[in-house]
N, CA, C and O of each residue as an XYZ file, in Angstrom:
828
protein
N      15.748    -32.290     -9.060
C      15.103    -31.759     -7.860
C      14.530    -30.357     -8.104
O      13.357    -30.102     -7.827
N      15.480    -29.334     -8.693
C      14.883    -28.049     -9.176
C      13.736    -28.207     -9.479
O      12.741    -27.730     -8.933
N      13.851    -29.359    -10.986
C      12.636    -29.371    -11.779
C      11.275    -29.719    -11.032
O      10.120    -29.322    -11.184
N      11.627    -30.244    -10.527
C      10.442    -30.891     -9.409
C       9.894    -29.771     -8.658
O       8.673    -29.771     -8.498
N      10.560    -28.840     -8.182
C       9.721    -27.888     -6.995
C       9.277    -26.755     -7.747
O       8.640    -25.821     -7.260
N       9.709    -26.879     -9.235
C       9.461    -25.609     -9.958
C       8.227    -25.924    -10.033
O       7.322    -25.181     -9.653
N       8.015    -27.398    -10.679
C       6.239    -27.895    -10.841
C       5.943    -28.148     -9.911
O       5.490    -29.278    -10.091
N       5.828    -27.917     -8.844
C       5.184    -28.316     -7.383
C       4.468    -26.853     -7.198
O       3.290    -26.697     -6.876
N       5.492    -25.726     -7.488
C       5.038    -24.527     -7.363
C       4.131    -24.082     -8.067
O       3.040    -23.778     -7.585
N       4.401    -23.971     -9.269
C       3.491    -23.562    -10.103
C       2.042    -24.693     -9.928
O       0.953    -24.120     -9.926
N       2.031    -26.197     -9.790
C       0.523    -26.675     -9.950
C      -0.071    -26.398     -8.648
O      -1.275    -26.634     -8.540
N       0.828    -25.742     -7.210
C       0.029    -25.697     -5.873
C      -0.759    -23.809     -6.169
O      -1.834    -23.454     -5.687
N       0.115    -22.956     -7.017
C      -0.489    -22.111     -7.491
C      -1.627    -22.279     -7.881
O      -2.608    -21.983     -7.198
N      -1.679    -22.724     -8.913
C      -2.911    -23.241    -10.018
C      -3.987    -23.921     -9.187
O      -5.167    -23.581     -9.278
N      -3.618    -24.768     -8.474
C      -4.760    -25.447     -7.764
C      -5.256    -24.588     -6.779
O      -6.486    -24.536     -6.796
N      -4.594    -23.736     -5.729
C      -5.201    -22.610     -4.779
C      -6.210    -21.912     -5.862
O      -7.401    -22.205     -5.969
N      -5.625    -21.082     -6.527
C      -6.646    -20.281     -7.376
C      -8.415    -20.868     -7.700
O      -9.476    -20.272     -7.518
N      -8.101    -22.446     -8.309
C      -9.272    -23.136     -8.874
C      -9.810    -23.529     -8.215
O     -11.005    -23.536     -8.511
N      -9.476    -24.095     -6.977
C     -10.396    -24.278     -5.490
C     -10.954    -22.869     -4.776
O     -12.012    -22.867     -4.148
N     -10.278    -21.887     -4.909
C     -10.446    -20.918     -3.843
C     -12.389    -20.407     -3.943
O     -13.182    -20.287     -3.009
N     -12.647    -20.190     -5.607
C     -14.046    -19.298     -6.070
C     -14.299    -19.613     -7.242
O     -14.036    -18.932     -8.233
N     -14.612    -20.237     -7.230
C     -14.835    -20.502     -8.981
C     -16.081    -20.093     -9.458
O     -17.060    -20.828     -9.329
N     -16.151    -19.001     -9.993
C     -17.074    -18.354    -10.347
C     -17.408    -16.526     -9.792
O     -18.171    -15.613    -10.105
N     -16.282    -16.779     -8.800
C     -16.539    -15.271     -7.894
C     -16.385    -14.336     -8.611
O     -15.352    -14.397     -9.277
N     -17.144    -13.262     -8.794
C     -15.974    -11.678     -9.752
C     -15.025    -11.557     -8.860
O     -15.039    -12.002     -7.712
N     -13.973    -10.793     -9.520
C     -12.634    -10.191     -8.754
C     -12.938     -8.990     -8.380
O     -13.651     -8.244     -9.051
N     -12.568     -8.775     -7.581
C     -12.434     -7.396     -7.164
C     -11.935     -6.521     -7.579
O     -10.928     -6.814     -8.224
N     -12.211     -5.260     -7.513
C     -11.812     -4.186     -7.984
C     -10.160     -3.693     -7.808
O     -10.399     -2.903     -6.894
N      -8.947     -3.591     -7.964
C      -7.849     -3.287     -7.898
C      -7.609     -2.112     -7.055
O      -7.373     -1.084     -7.689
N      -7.613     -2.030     -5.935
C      -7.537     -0.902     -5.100
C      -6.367      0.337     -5.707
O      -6.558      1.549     -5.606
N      -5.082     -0.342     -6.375
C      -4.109     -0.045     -6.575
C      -3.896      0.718     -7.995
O      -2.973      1.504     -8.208
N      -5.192      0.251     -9.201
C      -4.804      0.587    -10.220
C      -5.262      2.217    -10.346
O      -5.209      2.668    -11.490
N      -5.593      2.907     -9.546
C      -5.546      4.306    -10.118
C      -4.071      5.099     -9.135
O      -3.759      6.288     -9.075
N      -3.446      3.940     -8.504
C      -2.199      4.953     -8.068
C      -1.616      5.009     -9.284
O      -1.771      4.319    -10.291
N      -0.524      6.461     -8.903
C       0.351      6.871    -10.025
C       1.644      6.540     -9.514
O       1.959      7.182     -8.512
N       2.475      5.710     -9.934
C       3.677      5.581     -9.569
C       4.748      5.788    -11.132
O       4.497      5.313    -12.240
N       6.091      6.742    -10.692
C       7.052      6.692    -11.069
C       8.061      5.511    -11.722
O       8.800      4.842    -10.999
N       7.992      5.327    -13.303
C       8.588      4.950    -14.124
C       9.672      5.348    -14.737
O       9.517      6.318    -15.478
N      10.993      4.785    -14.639
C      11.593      5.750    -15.646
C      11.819      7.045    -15.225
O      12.528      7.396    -16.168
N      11.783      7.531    -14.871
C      11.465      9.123    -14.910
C      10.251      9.788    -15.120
O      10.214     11.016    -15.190
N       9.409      9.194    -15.210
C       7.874      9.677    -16.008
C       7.029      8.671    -15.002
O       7.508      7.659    -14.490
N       5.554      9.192    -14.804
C       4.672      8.900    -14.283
C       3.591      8.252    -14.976
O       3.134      8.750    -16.005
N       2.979      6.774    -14.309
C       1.918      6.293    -15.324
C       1.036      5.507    -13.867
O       1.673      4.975    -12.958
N      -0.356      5.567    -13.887
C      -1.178      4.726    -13.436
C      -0.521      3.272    -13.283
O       0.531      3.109    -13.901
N      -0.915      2.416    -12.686
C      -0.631      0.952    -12.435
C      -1.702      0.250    -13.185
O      -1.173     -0.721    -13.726
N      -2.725      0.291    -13.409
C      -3.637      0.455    -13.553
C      -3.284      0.082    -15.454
O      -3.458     -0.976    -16.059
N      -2.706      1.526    -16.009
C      -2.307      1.244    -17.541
C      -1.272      0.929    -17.635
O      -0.820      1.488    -18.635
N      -0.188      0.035    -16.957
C       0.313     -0.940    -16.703
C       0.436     -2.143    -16.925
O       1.302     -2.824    -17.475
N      -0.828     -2.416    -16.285
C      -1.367     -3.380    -15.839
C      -2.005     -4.063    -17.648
O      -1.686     -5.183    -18.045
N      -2.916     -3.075    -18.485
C      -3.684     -2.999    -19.422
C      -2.267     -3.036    -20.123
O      -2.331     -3.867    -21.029
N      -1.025     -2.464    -20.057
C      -0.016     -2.633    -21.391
C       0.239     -4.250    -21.228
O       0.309     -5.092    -22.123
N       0.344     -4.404    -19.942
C       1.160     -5.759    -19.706
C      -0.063     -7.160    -20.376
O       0.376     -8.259    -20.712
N      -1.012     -6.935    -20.424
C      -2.190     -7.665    -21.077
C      -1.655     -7.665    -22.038
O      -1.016     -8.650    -22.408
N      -1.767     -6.356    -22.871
C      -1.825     -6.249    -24.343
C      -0.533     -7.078    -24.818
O      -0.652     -7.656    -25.898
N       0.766     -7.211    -24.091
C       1.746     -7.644    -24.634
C       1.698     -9.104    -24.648
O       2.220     -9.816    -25.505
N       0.893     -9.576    -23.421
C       0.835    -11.268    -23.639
C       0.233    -11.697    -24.230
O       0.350    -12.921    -24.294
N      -0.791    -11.070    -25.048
C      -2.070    -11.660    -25.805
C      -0.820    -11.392    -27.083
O      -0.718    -12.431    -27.736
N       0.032    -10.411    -27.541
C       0.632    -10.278    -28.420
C       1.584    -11.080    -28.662
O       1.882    -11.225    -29.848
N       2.311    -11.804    -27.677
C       3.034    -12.322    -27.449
C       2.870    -14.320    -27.170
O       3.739    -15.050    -26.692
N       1.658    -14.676    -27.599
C       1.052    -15.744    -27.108
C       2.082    -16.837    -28.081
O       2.288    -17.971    -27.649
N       2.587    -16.466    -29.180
C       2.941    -17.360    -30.706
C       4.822    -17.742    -30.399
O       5.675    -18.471    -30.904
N       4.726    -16.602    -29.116
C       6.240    -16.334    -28.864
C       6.666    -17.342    -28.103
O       6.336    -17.359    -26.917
N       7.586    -18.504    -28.719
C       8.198    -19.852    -27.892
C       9.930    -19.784    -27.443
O      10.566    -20.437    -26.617
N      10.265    -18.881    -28.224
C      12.031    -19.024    -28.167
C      12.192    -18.143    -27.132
O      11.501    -17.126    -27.192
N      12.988    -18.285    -26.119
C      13.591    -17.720    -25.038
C      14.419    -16.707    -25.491
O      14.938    -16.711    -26.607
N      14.542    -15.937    -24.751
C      15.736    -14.441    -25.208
C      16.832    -14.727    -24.182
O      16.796    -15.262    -23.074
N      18.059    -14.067    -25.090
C      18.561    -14.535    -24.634
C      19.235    -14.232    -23.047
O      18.846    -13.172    -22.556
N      19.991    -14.871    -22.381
C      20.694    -13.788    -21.059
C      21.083    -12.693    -20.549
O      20.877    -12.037    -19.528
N      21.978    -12.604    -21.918
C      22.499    -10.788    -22.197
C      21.324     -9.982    -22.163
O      21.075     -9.257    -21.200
N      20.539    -10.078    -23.233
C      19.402     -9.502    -23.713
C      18.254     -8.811    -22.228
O      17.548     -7.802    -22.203
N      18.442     -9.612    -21.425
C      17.269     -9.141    -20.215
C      17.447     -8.719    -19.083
O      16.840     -8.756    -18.013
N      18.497     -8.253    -19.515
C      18.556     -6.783    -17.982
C      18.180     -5.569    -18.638
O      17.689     -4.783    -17.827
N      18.230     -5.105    -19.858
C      17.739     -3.971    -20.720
C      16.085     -3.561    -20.439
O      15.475     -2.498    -20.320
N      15.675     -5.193    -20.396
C      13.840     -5.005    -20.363
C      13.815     -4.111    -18.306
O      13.003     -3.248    -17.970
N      14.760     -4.613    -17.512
C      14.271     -4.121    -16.172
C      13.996     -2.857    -15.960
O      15.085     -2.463    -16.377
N      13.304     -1.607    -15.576
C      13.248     -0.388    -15.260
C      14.300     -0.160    -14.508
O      14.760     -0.802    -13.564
N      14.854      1.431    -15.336
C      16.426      1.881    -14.616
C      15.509      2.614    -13.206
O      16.142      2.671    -12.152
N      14.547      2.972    -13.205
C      13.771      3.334    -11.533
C      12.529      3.195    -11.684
O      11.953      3.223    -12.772
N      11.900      2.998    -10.368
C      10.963      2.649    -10.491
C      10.024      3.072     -8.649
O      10.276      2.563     -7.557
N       9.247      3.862     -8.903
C       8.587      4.169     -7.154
C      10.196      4.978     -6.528
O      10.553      4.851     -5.357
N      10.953      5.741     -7.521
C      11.840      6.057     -6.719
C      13.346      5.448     -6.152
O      14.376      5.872     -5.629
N      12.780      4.228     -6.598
C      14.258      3.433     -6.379
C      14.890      2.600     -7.530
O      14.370      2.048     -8.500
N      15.884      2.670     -7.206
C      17.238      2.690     -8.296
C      17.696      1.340     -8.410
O      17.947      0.620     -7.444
N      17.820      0.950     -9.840
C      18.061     -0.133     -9.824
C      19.912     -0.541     -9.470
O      20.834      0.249     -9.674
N      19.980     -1.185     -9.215
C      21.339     -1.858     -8.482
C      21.604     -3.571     -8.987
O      20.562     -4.186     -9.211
N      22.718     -4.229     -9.144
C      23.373     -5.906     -8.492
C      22.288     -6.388     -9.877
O      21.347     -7.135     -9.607
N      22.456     -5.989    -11.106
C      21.922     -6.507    -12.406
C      23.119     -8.021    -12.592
O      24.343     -8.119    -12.672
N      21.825     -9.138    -12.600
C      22.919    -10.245    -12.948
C      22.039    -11.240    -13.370
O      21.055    -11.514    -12.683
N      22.361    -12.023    -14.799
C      21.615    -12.786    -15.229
C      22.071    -13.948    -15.576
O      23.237    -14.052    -15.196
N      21.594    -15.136    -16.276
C      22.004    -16.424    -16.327
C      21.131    -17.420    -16.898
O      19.914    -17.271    -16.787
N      21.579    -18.350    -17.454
C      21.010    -19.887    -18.492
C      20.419    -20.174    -16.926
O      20.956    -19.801    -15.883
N      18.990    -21.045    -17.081
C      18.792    -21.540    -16.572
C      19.518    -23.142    -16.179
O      20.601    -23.460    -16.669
N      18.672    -24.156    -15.141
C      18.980    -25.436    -14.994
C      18.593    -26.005    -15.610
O      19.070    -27.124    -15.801
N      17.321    -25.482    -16.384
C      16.339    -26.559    -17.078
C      16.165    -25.916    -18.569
O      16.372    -24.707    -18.682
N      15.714    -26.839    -19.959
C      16.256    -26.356    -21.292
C      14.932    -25.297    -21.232
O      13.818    -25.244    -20.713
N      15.971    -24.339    -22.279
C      14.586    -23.176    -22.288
C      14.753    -22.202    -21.343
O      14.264    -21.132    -21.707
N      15.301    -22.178    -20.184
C      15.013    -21.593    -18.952
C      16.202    -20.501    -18.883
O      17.369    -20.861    -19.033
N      15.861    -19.161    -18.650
C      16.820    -18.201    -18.336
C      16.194    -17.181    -17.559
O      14.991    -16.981    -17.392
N      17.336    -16.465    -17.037
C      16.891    -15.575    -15.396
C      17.830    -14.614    -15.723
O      18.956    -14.760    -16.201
N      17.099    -13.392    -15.338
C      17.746    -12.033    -14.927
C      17.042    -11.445    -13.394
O      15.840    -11.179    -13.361
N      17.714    -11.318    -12.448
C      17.351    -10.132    -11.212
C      18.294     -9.277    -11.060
O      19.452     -9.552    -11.375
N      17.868     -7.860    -10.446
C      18.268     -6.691    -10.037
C      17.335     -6.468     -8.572
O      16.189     -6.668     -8.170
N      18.776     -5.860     -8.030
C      17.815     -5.087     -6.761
C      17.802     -3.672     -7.007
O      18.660     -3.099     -7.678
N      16.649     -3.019     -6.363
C      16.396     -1.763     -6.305
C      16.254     -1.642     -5.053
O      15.742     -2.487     -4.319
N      16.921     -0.045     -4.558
C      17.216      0.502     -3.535
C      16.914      2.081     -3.412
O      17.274      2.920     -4.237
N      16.257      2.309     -2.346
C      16.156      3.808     -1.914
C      15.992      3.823     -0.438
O      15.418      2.922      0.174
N      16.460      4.768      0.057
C      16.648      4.901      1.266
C      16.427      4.247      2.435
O      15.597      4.578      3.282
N      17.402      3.024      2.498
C      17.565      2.142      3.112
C      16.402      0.736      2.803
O      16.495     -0.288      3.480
N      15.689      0.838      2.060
C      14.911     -0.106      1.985
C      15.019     -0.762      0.431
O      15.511     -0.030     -0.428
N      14.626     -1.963      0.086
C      15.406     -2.548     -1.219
C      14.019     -3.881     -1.034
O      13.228     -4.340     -0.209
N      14.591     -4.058     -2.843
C      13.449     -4.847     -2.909
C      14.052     -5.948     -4.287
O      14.835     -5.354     -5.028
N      13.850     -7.028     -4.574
C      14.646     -7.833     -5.950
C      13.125     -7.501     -6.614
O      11.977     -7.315     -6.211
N      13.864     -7.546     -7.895
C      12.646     -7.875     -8.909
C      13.818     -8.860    -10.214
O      14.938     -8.596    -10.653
N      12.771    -10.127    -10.485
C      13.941    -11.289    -10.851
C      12.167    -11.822    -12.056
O      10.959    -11.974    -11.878
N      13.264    -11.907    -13.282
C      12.540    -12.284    -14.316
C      12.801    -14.337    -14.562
O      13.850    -14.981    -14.545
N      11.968    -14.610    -14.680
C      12.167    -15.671    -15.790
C      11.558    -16.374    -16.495
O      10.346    -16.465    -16.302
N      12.081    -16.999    -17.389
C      12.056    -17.731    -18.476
C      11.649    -19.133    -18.227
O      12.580    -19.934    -18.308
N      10.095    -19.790    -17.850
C      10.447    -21.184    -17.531
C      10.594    -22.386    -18.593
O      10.439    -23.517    -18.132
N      10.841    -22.276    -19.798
C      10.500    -22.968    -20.496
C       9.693    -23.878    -20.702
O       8.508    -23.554    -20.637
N      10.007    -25.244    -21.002
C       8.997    -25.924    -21.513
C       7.976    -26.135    -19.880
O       6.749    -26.242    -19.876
N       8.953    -26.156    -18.487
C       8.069    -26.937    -17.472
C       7.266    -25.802    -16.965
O       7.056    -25.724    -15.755
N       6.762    -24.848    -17.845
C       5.918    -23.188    -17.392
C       4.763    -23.759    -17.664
O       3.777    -23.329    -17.066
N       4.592    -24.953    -18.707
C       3.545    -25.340    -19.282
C       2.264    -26.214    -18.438
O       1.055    -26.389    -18.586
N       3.373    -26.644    -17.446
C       2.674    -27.787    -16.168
C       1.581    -27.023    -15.544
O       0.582    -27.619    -15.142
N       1.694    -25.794    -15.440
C       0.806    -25.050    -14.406
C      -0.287    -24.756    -15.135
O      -1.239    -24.388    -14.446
N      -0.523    -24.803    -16.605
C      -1.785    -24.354    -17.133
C      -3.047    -25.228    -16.587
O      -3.040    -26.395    -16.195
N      -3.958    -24.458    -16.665
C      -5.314    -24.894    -16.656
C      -6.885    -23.867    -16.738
O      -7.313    -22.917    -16.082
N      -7.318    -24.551    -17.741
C      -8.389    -23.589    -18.147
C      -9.613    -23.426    -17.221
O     -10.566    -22.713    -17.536
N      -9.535    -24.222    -15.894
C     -10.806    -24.407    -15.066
C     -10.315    -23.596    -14.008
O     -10.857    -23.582    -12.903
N      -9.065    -22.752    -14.367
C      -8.777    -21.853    -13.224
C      -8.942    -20.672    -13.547
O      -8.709    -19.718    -12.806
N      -9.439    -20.595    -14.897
C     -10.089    -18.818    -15.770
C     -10.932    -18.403    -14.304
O     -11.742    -19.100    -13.691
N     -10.412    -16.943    -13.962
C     -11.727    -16.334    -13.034
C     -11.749    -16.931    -11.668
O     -12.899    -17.078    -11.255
N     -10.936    -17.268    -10.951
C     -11.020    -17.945     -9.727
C     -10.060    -16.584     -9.044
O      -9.266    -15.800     -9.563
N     -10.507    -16.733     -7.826
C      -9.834    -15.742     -6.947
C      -9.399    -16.184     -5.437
O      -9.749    -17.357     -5.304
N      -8.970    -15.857     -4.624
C      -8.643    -16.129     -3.139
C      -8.134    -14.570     -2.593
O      -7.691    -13.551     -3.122
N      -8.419    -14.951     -1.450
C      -7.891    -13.599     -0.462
C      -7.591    -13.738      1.238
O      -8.453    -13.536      2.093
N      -6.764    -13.965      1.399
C      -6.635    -14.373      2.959
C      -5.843    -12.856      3.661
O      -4.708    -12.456      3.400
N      -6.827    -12.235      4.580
C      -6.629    -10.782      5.456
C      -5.829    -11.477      6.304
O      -6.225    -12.622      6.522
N      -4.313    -10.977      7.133
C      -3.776    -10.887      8.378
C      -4.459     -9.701      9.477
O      -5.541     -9.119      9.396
N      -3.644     -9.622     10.262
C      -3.878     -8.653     11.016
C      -3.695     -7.387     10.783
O      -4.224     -6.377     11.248
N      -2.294     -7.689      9.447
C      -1.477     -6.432      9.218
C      -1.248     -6.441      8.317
O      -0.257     -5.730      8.150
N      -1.861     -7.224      6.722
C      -2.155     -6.981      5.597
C      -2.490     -8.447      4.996
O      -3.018     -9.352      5.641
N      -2.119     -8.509      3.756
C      -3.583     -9.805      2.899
C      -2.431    -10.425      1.913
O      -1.297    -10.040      1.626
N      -3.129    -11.422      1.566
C      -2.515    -12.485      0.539
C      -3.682    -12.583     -0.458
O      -4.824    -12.767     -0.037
N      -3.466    -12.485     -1.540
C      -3.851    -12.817     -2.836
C      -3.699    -13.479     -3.723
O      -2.587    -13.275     -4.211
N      -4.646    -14.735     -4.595
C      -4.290    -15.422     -5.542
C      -5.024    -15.446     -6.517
O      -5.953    -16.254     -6.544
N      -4.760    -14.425     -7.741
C      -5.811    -14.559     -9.155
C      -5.323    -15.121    -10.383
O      -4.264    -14.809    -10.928
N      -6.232    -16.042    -10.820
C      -6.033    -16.611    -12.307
C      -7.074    -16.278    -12.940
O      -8.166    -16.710    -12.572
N      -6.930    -15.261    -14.253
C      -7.632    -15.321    -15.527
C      -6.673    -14.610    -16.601
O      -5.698    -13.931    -16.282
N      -7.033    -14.829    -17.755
C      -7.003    -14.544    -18.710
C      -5.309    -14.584    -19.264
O      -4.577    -13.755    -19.805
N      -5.099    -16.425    -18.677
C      -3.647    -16.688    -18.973
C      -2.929    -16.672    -17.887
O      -2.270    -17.690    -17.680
N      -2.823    -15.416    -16.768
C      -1.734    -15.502    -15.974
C      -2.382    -15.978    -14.471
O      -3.463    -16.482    -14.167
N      -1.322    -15.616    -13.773
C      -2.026    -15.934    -12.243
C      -1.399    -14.820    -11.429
O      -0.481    -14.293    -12.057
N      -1.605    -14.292    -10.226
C      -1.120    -13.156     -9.747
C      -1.002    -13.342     -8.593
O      -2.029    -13.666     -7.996
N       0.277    -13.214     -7.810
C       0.001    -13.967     -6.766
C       0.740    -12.490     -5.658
O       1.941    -12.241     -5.762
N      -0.173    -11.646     -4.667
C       0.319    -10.588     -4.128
C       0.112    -10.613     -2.500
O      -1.036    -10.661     -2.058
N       0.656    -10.596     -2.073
C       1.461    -10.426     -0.663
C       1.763     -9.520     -0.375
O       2.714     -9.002     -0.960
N       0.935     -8.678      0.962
C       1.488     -6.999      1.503
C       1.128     -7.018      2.775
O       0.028     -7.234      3.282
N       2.754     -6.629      3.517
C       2.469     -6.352      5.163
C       2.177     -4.913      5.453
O       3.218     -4.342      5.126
N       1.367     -4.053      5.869
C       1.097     -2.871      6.274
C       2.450     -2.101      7.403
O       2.859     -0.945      7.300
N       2.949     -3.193      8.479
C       2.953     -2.708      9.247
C       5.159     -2.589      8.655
O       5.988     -1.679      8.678
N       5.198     -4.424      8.122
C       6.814     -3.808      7.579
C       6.732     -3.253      6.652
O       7.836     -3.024      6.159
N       5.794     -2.826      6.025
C       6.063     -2.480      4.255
C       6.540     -2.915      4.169
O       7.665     -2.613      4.566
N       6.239     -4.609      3.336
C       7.340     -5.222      2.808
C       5.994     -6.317      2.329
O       4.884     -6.517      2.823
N       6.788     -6.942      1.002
C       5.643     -8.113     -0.030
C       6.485     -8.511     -0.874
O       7.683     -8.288     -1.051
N       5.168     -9.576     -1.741
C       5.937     -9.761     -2.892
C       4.439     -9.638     -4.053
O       3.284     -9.923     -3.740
N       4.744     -9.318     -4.912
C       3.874     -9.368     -6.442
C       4.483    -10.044     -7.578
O       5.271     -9.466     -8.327
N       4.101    -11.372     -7.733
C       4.403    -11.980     -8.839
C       3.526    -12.625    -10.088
O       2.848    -13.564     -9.671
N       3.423    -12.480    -10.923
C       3.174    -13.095    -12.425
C       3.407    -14.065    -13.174
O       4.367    -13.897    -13.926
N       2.751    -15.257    -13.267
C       2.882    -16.345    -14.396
C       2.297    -15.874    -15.044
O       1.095    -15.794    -14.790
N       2.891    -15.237    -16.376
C       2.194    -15.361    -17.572
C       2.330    -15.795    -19.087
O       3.467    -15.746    -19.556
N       1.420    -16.165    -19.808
C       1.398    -16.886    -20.683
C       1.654    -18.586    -20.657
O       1.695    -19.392    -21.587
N       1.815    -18.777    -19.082
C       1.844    -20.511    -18.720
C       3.394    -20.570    -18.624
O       3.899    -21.656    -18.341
N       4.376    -19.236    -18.887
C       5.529    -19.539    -18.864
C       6.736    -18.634    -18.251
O       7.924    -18.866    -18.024
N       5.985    -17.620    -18.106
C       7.293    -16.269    -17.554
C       6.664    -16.191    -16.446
O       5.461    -16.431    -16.341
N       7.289    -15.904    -15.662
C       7.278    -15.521    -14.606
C       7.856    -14.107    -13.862
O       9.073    -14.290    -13.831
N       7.615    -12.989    -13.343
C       8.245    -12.207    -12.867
C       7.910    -11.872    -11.705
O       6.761    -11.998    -11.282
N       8.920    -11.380    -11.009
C       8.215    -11.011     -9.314
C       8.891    -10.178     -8.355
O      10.091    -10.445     -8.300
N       8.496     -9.193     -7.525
C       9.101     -8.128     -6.985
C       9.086     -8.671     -5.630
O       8.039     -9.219     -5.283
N      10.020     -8.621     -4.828
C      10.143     -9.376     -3.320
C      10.762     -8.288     -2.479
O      11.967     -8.273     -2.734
N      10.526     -7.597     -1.806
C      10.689     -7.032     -0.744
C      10.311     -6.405      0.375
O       9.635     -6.945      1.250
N      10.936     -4.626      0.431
C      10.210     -3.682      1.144
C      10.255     -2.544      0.175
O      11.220     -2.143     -0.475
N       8.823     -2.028      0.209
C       8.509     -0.499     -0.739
C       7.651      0.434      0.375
O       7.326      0.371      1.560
N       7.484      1.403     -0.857
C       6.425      2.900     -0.038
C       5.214      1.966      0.159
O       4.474      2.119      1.132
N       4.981      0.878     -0.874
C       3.421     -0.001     -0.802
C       3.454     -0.823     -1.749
O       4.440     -0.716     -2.479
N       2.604     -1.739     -2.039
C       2.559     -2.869     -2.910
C       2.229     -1.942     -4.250
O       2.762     -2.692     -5.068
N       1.854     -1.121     -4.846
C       1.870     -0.618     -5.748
C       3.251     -0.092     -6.487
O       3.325      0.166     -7.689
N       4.149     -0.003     -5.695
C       5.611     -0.057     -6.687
C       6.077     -1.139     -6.785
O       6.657     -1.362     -7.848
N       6.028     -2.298     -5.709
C       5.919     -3.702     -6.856
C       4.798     -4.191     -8.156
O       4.982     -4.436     -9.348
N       4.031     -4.192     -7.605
C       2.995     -4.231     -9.066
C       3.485     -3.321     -9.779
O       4.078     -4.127    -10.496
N       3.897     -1.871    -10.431
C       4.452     -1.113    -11.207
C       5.655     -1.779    -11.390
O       5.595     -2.085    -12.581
N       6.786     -2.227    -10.929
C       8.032     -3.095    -11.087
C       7.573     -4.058    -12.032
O       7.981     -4.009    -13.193
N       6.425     -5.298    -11.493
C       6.572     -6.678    -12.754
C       6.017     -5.950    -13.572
O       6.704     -5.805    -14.583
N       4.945     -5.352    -13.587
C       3.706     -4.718    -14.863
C       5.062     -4.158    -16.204
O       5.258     -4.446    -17.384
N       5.722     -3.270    -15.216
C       6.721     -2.240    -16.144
C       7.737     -3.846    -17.639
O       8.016     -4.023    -18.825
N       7.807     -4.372    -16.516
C       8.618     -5.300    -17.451
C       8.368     -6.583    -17.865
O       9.238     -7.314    -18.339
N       7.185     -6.900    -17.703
C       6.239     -8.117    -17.645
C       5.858     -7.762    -19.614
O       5.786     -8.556    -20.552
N       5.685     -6.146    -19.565
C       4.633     -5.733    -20.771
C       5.951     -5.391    -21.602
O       6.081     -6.077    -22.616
N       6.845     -4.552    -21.379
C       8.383     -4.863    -22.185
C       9.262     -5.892    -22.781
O      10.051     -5.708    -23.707
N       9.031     -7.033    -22.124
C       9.972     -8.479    -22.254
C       9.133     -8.846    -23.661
O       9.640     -9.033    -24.767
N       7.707     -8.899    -23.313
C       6.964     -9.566    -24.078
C       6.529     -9.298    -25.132
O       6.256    -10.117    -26.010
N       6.395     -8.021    -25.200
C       6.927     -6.872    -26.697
C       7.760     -7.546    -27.498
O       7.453     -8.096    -28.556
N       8.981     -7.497    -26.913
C      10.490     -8.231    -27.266
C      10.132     -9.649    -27.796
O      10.985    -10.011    -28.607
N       9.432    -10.308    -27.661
C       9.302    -11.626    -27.255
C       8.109    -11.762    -28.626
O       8.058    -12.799    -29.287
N       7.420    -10.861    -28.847
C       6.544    -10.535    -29.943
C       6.544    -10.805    -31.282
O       5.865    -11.433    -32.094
N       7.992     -9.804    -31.231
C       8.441     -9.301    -32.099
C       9.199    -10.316    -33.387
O      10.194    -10.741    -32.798
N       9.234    -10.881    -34.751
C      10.048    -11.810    -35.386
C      10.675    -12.326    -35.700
O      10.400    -13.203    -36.519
């Protein structure tokens, strides 16, 4: 049953994207010249965004899963200010498949950011006729987003009025990462997956 809604998810992804524009440019990233807090240190989202590329194109040859232990190290100890907290990871249900989430917390507001590993069924969601397709659906009180190119898909969600979303990442047809909560703005979730989206996959690179 897992297995089933995992691929339900990922091909209703894939198919929104490839229906939505096929052919549209994307839009400009409203978000990538904020500066948000890493670590202790400050970086654009923006070159983030450009590390987290560089690591999946680097990372394309990379098939073996890391292991459980191994991926709470890749999460940012802060991030937009809030502190990571409730680090707990685990073998997946399905072969191949492993998960790490942490919540992060600052002043009263908290948000998960939860990695994984889909193994072989990450592969179901590919499709090359979804290069460059975009969607965008406005609320009253903020927007939904769905982009596929260049490997991943991006799927971002932001309420204005709770501050509160989610920003998540298929990439390489197989990882997945995604920030779910409430922040200052959708730009410290996008800085959350970007930060460790482009770290894991380094790791993952590597021989």
């Amino acid at each position: 049953m897992r297995n089933k809604t995992w691929r339900a998810a990922i091909l209703a992804t894939a198919a929104l994207a490839a229906l939505a524009a096929c052919g549209r440019a994307q839009p400009k990233d409203p978000d990538a010249s904020t500066r948000v807090e890493v670590n202790g240190g400050e970086v654009t989202v923006g070159q983030l965004q450009k590390d987290s590329a560089r690591a999946e194109t680097a990372a394309v040859k990379g098939t073996k899963p890391l292991a459980p232990a191994s991926l709470p190290a890749l999460l940012p100890a802060t991030v937009g200010g809030f502190a990571r907290t409730d680090v707990r990871s685990q073998a997946g249900t399905e072969p191949g498949m492993t998960k790490v989430s942490a919540r992060y917390v600052k002043d009263g507001a908290a948000f998960t950011l939860e990695v994984v590993d889909l193994g072989a069924i990450g592969s179901v969601g590919a499709s090359d006729s979804a290069v460059g397709a975009h969607s965008t659906r406005r609320t009253a009180t903020g927007y939904e987003t769905v982009t596929t190119a260049g490997g991943r898909t991006v799927t971002e969600q932001w309420d204005d009025t709770a501050k509160s979303g989610r920003y998540a990442v298929v990439a390489a047809d197989r990882y997945s990462i995604a920030a779910d909560g409430a922040a200052d703005s959708a730009a410290v979730l996008k800085a959350a997956v970007e930060t460790v989206n482009a770290a894991r996959l380094r790791a993952l690179a590597v021989p």
